[in-house]
C-alpha positions as CSV (number, residue, x, y, z in Angstrom):
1,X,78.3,133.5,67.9
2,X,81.5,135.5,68.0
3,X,83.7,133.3,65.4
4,X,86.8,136.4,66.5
5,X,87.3,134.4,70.1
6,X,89.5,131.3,70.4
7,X,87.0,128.2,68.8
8,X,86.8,126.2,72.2
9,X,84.7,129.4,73.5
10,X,82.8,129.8,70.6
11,X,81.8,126.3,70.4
12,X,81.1,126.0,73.8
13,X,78.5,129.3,72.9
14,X,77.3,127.4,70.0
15,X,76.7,124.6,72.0
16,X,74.6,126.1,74.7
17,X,72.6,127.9,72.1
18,X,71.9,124.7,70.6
19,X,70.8,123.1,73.8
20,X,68.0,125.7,74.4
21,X,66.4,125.9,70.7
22,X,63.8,123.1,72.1
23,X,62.9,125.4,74.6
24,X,62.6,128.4,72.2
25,X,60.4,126.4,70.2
26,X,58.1,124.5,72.3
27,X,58.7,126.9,75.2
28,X,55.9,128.9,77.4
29,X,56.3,132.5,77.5
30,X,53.8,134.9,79.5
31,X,54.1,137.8,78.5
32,X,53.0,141.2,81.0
33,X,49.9,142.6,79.6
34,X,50.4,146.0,77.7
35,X,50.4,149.3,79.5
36,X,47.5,151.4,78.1
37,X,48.8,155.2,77.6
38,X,46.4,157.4,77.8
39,X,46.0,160.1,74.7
40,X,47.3,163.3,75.7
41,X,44.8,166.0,74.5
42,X,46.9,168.6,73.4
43,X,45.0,172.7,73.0
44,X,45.6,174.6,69.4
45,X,48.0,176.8,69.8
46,X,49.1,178.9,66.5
47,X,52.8,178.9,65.7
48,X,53.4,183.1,66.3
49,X,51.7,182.4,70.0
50,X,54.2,179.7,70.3
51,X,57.0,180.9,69.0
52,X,56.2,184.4,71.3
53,X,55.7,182.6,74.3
54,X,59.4,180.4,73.5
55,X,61.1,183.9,72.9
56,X,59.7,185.4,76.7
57,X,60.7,182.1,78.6
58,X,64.2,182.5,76.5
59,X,64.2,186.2,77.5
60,X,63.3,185.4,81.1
61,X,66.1,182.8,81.5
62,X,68.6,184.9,79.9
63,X,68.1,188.2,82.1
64,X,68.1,185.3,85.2
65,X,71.4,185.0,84.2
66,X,72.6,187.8,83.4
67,X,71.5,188.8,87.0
68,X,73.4,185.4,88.5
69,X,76.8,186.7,86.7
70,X,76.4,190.4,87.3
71,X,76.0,189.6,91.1
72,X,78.4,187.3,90.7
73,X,80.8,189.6,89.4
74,X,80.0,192.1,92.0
75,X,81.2,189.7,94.7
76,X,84.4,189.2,93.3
């Protein structure tokens, strides 16, 4: 209850909350059945070979760019 808006309105939000605690107690509520997530098996891969293969995509995307602005800048 937001006690910062004029009291009628907060009554009246008091008051409709009130109403439905019966049905919050003694209500039914189905629930959806849980989604089942499958484990992902994931391969060993050391942290150099990681770290390697990171650094040539990095390399990869940065000559693409280069690329993009020197043809860029040839247009120009």
């Amino acid at each position: 209850m937001n006690f910062s808006q004029s009291p009628r309105i907060a009554f009246e939000q008091g008051l409709l909350k009130g109403l439905g605690a019966p049905y919050l107690l003694f209500g039914r509520f189905d629930c959806l059945p849980h989604a089942v997530i499958e484990p992902i098996q994931l391969t060993h891969v050391s942290t150099a070979a990681a770290l390697a293969s990171d650094w040539q995509k990095i390399g990869i995307d940065m000559q693409a760019a280069i690329e993009q602005y020197e043809q860029a800048d040839a247009s120009r």
